[in-house]
mmCIF file of the N, C-alpha and C atoms, coordinates in Angstrom:
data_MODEL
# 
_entry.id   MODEL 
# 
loop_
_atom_site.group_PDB 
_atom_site.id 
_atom_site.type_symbol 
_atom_site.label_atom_id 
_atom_site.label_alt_id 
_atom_site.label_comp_id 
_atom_site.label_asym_id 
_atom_site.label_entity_id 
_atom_site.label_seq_id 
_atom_site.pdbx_PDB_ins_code 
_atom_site.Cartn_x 
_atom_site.Cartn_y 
_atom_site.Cartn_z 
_atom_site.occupancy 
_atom_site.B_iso_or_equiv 
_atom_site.pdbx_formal_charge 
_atom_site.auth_seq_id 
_atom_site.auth_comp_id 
_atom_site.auth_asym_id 
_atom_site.auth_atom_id 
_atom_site.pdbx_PDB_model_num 
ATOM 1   N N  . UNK A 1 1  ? 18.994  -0.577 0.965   1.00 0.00 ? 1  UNK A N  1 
ATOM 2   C CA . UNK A 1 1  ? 18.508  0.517  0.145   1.00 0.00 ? 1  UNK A CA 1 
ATOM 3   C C  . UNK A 1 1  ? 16.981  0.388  0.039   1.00 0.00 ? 1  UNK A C  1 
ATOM 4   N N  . UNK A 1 2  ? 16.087  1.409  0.243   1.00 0.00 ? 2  UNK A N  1 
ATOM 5   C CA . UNK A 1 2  ? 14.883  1.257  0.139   1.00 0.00 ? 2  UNK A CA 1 
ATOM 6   C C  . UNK A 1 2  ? 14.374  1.235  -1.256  1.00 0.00 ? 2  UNK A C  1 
ATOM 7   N N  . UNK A 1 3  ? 13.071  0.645  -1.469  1.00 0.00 ? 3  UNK A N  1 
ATOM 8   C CA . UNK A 1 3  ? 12.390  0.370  -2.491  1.00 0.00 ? 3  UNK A CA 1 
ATOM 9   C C  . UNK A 1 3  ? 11.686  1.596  -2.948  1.00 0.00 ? 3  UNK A C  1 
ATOM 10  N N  . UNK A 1 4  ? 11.496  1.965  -4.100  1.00 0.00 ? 4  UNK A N  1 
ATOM 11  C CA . UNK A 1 4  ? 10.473  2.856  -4.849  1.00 0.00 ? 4  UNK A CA 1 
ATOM 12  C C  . UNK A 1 4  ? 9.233   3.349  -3.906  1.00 0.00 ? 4  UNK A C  1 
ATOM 13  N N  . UNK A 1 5  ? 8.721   2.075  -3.617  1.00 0.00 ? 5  UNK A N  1 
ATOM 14  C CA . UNK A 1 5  ? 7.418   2.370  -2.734  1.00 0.00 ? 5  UNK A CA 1 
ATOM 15  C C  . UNK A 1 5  ? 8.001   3.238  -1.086  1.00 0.00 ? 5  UNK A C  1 
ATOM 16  N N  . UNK A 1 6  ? 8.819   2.233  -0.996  1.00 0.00 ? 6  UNK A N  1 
ATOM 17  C CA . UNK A 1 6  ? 9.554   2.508  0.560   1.00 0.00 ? 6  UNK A CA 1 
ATOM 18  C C  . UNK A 1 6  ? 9.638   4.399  0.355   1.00 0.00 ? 6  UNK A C  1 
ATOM 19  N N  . UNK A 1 7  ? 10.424  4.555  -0.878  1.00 0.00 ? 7  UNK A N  1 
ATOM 20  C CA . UNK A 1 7  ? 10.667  6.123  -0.403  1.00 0.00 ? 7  UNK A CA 1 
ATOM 21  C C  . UNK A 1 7  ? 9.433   6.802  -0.894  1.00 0.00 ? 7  UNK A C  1 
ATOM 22  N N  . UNK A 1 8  ? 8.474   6.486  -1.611  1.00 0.00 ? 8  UNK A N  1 
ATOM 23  C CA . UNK A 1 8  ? 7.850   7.227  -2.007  1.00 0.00 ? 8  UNK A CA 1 
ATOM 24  C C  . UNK A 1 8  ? 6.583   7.234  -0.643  1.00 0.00 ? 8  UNK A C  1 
ATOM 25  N N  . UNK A 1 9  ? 6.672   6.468  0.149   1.00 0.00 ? 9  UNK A N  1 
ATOM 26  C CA . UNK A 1 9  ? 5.724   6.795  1.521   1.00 0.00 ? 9  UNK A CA 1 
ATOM 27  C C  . UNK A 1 9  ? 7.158   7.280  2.529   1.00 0.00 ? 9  UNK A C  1 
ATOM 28  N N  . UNK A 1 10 ? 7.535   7.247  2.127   1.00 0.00 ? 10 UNK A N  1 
ATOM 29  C CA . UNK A 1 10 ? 8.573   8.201  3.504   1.00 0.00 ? 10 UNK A CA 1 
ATOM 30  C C  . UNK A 1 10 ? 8.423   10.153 2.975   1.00 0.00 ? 10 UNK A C  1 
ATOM 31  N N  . UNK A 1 11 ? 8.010   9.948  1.333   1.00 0.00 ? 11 UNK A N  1 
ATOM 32  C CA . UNK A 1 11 ? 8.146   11.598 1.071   1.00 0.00 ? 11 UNK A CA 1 
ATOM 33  C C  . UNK A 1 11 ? 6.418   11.927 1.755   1.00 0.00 ? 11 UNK A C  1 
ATOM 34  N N  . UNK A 1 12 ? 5.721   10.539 1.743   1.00 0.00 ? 12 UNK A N  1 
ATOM 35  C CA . UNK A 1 12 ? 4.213   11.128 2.312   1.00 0.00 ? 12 UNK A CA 1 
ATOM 36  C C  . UNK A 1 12 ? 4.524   11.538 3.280   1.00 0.00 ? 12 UNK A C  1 
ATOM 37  N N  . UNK A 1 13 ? 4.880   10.379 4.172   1.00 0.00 ? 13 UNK A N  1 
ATOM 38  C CA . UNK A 1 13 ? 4.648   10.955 5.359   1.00 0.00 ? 13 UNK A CA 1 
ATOM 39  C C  . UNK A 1 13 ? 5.562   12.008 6.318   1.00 0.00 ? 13 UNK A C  1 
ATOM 40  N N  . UNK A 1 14 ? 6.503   12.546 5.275   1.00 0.00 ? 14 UNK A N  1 
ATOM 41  C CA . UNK A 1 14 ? 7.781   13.498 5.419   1.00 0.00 ? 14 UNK A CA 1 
ATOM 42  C C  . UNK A 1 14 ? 6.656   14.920 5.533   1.00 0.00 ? 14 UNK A C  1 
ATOM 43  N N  . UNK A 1 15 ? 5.585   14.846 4.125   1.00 0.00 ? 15 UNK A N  1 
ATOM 44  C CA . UNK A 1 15 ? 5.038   15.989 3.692   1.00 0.00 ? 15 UNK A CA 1 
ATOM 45  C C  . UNK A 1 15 ? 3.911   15.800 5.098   1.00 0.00 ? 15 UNK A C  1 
ATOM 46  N N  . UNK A 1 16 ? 3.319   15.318 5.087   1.00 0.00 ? 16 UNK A N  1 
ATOM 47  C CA . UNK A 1 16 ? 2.366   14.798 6.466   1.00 0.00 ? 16 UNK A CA 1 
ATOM 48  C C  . UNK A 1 16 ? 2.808   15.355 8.066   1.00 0.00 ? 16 UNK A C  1 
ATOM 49  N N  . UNK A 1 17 ? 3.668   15.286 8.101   1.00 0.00 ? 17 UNK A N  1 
ATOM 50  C CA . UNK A 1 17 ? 4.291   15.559 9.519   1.00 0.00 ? 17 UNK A CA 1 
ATOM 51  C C  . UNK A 1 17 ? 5.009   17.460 9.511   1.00 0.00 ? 17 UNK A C  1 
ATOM 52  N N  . UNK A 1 18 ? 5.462   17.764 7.881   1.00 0.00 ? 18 UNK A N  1 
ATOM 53  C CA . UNK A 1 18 ? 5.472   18.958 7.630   1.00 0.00 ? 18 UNK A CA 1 
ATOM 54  C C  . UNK A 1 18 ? 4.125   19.978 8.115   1.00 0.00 ? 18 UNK A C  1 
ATOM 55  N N  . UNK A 1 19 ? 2.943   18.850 7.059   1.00 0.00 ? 19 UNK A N  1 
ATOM 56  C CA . UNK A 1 19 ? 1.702   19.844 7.130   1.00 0.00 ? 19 UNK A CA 1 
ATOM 57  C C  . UNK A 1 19 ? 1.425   20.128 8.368   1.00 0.00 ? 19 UNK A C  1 
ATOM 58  N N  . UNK A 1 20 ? 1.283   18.828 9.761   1.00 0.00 ? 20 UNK A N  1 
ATOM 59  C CA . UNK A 1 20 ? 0.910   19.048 10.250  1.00 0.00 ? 20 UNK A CA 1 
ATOM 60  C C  . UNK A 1 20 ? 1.643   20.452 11.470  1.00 0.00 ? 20 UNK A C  1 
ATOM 61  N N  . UNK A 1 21 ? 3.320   20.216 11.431  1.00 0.00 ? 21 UNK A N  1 
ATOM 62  C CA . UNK A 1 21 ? 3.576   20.922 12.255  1.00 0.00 ? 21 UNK A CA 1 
ATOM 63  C C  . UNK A 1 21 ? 3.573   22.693 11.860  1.00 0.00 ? 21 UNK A C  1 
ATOM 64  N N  . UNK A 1 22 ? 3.447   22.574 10.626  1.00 0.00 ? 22 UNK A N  1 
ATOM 65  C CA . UNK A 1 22 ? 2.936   24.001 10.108  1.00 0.00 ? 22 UNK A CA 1 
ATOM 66  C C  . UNK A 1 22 ? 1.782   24.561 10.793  1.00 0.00 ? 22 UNK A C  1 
ATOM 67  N N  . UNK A 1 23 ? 1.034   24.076 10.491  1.00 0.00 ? 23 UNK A N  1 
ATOM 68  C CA . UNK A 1 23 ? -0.444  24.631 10.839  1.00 0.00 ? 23 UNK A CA 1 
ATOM 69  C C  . UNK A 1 23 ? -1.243  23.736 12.336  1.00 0.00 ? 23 UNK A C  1 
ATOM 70  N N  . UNK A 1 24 ? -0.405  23.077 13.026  1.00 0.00 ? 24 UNK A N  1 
ATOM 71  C CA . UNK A 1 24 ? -0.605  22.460 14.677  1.00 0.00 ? 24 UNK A CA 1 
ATOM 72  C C  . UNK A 1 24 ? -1.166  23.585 15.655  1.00 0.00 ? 24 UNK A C  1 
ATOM 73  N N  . UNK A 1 25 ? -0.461  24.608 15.522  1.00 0.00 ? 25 UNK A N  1 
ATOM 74  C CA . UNK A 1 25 ? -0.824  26.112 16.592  1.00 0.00 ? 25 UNK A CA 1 
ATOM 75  C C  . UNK A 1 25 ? -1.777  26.994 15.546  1.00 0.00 ? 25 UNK A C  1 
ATOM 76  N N  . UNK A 1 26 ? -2.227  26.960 14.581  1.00 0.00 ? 26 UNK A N  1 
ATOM 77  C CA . UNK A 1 26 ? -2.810  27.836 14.015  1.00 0.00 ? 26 UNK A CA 1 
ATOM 78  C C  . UNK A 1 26 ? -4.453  27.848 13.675  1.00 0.00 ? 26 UNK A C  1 
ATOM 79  N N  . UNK A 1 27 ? -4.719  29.414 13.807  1.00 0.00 ? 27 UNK A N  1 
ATOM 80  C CA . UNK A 1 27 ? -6.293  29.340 13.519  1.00 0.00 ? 27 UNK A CA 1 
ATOM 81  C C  . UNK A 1 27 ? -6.456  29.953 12.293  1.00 0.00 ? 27 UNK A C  1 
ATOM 82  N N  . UNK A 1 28 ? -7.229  28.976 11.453  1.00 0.00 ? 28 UNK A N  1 
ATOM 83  C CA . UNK A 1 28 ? -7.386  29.657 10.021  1.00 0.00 ? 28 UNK A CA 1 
ATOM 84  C C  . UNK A 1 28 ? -8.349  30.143 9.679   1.00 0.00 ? 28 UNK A C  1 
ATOM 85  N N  . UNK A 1 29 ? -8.721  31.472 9.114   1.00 0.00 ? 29 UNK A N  1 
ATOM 86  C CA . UNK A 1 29 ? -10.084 32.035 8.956   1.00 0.00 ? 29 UNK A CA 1 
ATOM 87  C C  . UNK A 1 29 ? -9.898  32.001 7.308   1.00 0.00 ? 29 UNK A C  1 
ATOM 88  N N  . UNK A 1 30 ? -10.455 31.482 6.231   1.00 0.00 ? 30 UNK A N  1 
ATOM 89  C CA . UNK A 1 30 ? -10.146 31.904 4.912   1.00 0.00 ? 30 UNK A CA 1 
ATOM 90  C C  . UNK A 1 30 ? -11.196 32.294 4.379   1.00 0.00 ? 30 UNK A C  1 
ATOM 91  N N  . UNK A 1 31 ? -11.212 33.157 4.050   1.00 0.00 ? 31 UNK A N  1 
ATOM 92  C CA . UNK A 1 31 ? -12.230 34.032 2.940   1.00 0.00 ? 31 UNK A CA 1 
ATOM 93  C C  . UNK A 1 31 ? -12.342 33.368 1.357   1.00 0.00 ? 31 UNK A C  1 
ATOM 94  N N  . UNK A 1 32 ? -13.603 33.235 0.790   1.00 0.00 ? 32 UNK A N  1 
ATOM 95  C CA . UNK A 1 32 ? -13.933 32.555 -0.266  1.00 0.00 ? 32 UNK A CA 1 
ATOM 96  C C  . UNK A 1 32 ? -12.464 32.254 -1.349  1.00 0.00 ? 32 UNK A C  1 
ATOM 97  N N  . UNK A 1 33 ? -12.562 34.027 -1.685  1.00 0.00 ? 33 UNK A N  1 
ATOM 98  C CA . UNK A 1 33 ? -11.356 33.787 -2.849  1.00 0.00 ? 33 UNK A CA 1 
ATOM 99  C C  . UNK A 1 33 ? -10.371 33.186 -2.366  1.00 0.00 ? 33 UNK A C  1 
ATOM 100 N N  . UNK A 1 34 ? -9.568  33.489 -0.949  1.00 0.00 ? 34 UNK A N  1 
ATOM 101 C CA . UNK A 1 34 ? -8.485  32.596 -0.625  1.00 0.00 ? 34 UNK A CA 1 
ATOM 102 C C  . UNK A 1 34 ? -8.759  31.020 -0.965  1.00 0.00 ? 34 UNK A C  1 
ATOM 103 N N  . UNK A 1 35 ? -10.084 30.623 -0.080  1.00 0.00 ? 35 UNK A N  1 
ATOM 104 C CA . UNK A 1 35 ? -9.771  28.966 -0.274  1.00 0.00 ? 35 UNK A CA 1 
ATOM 105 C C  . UNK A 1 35 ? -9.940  28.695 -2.011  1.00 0.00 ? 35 UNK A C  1 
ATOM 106 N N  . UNK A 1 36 ? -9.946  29.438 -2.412  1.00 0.00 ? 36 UNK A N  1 
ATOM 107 C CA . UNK A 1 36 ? -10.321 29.191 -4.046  1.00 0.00 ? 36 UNK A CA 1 
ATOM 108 C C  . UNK A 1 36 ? -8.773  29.233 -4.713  1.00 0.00 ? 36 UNK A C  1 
ATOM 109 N N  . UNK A 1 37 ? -7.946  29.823 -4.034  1.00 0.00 ? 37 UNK A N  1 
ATOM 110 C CA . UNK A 1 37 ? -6.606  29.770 -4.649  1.00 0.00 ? 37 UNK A CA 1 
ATOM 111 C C  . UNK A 1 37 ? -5.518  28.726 -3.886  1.00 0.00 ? 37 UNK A C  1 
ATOM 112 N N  . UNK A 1 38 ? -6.281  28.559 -2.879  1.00 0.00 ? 38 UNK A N  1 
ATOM 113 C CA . UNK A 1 38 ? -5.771  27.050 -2.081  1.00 0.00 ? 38 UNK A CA 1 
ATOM 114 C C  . UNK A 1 38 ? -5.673  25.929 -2.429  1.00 0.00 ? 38 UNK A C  1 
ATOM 115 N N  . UNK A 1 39 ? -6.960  26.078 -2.788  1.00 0.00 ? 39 UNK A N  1 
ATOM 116 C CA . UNK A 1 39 ? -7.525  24.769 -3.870  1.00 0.00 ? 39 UNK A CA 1 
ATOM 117 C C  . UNK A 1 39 ? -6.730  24.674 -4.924  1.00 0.00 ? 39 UNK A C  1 
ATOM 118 N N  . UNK A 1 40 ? -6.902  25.656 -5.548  1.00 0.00 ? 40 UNK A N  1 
ATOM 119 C CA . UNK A 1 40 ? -5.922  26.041 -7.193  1.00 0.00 ? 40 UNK A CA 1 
ATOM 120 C C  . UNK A 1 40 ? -4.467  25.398 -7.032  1.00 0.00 ? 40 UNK A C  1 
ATOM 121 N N  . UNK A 1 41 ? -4.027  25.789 -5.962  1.00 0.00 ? 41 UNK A N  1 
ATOM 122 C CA . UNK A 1 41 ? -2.429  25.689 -5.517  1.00 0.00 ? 41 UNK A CA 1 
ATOM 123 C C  . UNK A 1 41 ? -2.523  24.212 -5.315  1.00 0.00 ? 41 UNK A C  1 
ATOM 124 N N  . UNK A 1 42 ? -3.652  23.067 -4.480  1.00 0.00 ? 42 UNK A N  1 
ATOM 125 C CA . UNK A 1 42 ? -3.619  22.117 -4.103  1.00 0.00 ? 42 UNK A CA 1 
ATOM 126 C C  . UNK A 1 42 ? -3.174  21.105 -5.625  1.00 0.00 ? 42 UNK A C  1 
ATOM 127 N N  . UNK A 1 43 ? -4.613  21.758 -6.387  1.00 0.00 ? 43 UNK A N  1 
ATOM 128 C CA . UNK A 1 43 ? -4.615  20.814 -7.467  1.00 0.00 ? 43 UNK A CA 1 
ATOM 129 C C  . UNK A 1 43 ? -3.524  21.259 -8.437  1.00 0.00 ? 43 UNK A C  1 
ATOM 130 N N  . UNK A 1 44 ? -2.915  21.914 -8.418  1.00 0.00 ? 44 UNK A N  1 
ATOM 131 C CA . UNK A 1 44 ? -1.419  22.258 -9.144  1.00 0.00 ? 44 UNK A CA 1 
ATOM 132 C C  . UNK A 1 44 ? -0.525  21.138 -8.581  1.00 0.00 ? 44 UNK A C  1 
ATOM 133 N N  . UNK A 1 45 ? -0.318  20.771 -7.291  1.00 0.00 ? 45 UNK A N  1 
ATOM 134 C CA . UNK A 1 45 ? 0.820   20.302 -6.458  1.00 0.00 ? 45 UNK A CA 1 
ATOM 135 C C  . UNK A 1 45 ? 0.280   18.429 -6.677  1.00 0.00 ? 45 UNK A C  1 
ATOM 136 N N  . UNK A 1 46 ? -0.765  18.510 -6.699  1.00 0.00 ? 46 UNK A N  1 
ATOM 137 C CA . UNK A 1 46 ? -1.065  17.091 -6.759  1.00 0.00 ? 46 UNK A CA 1 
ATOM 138 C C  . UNK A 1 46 ? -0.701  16.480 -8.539  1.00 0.00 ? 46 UNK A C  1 
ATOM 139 N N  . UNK A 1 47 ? -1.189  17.250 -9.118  1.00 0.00 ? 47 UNK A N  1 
ATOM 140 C CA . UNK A 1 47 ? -0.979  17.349 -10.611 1.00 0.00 ? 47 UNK A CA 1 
ATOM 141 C C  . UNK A 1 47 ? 0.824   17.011 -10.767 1.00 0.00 ? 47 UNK A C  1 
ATOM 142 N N  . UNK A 1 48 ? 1.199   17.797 -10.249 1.00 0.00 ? 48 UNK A N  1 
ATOM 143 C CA . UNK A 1 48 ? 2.801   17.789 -10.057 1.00 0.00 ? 48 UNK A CA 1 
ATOM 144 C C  . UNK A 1 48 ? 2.771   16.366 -9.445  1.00 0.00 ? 48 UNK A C  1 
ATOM 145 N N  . UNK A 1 49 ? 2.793   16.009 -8.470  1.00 0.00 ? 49 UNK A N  1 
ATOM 146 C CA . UNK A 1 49 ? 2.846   14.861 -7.665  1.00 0.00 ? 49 UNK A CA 1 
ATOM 147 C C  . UNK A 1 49 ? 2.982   13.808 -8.532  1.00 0.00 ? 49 UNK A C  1 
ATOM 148 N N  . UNK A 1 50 ? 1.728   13.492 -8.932  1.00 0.00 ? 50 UNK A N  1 
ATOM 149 C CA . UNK A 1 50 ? 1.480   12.415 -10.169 1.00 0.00 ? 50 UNK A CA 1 
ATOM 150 C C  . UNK A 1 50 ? 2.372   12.918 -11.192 1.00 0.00 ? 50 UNK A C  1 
ATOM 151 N N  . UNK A 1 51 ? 2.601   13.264 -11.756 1.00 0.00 ? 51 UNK A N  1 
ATOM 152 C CA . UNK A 1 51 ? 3.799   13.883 -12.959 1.00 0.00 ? 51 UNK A CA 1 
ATOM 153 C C  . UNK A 1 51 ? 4.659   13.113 -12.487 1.00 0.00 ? 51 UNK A C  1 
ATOM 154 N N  . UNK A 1 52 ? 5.480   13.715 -11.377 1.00 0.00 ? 52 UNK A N  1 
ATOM 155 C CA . UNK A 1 52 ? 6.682   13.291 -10.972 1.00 0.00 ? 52 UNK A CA 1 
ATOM 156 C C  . UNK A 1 52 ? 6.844   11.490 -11.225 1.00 0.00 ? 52 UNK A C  1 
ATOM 157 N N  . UNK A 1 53 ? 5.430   11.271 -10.041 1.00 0.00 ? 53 UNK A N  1 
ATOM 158 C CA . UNK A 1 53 ? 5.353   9.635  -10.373 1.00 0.00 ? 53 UNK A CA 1 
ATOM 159 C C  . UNK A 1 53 ? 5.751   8.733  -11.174 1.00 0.00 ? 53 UNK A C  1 
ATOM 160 N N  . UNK A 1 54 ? 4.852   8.922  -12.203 1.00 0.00 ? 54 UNK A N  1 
ATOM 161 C CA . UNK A 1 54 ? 4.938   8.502  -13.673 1.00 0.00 ? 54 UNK A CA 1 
ATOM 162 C C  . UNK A 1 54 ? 5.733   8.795  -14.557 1.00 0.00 ? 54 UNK A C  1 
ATOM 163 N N  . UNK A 1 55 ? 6.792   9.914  -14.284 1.00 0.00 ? 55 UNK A N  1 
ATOM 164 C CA . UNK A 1 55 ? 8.004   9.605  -15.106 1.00 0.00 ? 55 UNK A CA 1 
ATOM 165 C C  . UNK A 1 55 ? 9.226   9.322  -14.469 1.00 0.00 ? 55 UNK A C  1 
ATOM 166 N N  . UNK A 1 56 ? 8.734   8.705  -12.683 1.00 0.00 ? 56 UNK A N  1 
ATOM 167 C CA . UNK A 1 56 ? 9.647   7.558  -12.126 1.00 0.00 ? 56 UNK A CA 1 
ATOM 168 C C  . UNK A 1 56 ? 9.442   6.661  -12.220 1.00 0.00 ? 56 UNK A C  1 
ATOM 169 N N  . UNK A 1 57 ? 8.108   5.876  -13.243 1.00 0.00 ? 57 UNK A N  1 
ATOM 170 C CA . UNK A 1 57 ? 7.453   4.934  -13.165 1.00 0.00 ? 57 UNK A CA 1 
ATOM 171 C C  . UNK A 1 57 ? 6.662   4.633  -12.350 1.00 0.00 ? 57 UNK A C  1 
ATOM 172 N N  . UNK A 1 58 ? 6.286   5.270  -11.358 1.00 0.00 ? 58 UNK A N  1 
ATOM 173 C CA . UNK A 1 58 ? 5.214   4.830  -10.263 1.00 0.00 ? 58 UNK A CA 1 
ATOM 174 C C  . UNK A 1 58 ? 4.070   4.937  -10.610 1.00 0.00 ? 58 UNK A C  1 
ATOM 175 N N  . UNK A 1 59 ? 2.909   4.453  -9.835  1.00 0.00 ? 59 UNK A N  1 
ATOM 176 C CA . UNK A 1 59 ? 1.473   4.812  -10.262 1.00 0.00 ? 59 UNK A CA 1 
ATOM 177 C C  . UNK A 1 59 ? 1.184   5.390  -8.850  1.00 0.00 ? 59 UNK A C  1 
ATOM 178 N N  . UNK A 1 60 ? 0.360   6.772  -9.114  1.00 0.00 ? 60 UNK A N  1 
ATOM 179 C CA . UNK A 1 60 ? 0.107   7.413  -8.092  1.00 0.00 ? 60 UNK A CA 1 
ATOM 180 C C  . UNK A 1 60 ? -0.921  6.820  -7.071  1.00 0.00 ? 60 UNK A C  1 
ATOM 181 N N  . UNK A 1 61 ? -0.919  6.872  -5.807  1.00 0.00 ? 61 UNK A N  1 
ATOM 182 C CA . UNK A 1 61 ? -1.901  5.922  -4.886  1.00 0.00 ? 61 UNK A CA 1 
ATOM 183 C C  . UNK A 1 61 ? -3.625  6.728  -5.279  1.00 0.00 ? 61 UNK A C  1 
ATOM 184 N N  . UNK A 1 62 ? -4.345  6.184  -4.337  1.00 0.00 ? 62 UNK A N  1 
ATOM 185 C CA . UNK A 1 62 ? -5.361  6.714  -4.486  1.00 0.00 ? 62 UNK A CA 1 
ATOM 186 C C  . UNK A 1 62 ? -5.739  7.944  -3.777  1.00 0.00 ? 62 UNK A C  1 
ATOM 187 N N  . UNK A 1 63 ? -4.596  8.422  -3.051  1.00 0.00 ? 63 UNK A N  1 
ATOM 188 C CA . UNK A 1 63 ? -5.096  9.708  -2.066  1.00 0.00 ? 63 UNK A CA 1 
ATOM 189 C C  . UNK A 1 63 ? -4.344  11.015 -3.155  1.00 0.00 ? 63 UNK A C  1 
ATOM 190 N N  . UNK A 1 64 ? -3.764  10.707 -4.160  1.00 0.00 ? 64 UNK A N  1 
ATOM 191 C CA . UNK A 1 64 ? -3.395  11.725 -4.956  1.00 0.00 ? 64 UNK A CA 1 
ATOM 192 C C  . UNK A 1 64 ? -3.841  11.543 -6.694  1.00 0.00 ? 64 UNK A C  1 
ATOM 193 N N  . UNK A 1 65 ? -4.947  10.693 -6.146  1.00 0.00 ? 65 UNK A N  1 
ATOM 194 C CA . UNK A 1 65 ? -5.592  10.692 -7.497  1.00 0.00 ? 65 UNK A CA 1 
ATOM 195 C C  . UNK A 1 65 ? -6.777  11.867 -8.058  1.00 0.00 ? 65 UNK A C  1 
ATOM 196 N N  . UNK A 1 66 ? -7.092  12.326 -7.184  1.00 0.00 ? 66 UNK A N  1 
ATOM 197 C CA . UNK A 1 66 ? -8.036  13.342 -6.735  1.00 0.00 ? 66 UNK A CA 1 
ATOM 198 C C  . UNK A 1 66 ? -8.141  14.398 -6.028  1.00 0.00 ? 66 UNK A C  1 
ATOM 199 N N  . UNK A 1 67 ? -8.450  15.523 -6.280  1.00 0.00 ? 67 UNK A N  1 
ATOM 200 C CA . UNK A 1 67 ? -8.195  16.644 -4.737  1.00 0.00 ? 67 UNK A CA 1 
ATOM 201 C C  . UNK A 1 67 ? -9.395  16.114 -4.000  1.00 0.00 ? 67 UNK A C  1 
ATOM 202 N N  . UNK A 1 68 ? -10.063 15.640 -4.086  1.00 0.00 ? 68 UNK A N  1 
ATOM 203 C CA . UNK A 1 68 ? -11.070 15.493 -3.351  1.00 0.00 ? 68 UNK A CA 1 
ATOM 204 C C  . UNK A 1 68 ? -11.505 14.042 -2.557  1.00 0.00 ? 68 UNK A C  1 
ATOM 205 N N  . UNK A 1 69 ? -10.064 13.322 -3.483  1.00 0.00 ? 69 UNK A N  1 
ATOM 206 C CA . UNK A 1 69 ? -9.756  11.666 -2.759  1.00 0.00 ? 69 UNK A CA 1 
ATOM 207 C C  . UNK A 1 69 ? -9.685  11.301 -1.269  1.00 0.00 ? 69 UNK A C  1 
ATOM 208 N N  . UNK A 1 70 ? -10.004 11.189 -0.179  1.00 0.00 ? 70 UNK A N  1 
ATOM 209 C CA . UNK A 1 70 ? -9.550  10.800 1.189   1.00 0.00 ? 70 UNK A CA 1 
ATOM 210 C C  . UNK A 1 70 ? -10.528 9.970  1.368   1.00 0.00 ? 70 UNK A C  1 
# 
């Protein structure tokens, strides 16, 4: 049975291999307001992220500590 950590980098890199095959063939042109609600949407989902964490007990890593973390 995997560990806390174990699954919680299998949902990264689950979401990772999602992102990438989403947007692999695609050309993105975004206009101001769009990336402004991208963003919005990002830092909603990361916000969520960490939520989730911490009331599984985890502590969120450092790439979802921040939208602007990498």
């Amino acid at each position: 049975m995997p560990t806390d950590a174990d699954a919680r980098q299998i949902l990264i890199d689950a979401r990772k291999t999602f992102l990438n095959d989403l947007f692999s063939d695609c050309e993105l042109k975004l206009k101001t307001t769009t990336m402004l609600g991208v963003l919005g949407w990002m830092t909603k989902d990361i916000a969520s992220i960490k939520s989730n964490m911490s009331s599984m007990g985890g502590r969120p890593s450092s790439t979802t500590s921040s939208p602007t973390a990498r």
